[in-house]
C-alpha positions in Angstrom: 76.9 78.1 168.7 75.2 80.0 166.2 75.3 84.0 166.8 71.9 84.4 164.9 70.3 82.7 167.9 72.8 84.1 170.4 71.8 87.4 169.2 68.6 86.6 169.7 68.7 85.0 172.9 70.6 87.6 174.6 68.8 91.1 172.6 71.9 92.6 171.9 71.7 94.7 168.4 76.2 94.1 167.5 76.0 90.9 165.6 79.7 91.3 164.5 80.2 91.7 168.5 78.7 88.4 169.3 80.4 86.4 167.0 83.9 88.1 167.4 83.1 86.8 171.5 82.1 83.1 170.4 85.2 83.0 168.0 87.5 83.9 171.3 85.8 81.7 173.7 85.7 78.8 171.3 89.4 79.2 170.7 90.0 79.5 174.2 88.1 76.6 175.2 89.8 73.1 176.5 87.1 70.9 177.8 88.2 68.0 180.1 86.3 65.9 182.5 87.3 63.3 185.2 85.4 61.2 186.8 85.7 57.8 189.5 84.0 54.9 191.3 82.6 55.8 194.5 81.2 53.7 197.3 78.9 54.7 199.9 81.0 54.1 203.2 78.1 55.3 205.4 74.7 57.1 205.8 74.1 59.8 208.7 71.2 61.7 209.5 72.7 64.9 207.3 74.7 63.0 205.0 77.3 60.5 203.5 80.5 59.5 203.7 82.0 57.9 199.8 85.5 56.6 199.4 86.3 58.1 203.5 85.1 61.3 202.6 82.0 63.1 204.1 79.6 65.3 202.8 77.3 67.3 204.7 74.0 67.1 202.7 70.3 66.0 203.6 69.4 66.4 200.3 72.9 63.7 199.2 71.8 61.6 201.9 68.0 61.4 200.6 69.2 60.8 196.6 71.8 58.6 197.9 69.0 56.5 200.0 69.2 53.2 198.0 72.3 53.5 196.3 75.8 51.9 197.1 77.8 52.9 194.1 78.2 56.7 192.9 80.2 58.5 189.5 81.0 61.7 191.2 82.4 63.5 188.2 84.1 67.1 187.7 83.6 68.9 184.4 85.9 72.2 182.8 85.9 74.4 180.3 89.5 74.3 181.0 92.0 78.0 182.3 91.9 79.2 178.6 88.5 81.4 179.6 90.0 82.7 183.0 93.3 83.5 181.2 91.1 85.2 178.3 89.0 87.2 181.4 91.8 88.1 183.2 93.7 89.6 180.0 90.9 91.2 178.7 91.3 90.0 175.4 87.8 89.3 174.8 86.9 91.4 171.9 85.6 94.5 172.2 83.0 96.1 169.7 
């Protein structure tokens, strides 16, 4: 990410600030994603049931209308940012 347009973006005056953060989180970072087959198992009034496991959503149901096959998928920015939160060692100004 370039701080110039962070900077911009988010109106804060501390340049040096902004870039010192995006060095930590950057460093911190470990992005992973999984992701599987799915198959629609069954269609209820308010919702679905994929792979034997149901979901309570009319708004699922409705995208799911015409479909048979889903990627569910689950995306992280991995436990370096949490561990960086919870020991405070983003930077401070």
């Amino acid at each position: 990410m370039d701080p110039g347009a962070a900077v911009a973006r988010l109106r804060v005056a501390d340049r040096g600030l902004v870039e010192r953060l995006i060095d930590s989180v950057q460093k911190a970072m470990a992005p992973a994603a999984a992701f599987r087959v799915c198959y629609v198992d069954g269609k209820r009034d308010d919702g679905v049931t994929l792979d034997g496991i149901s979901f309570t959503s009319r708004v699922l149901r409705r995208n799911l209308e015409k479909v048979g096959r889903v990627f569910p998928f689950v995306l992280t920015a991995g436990r370096g940012l949490d561990e960086l939160i919870d020991a405070r060692k983003i930077p401070a100004g």
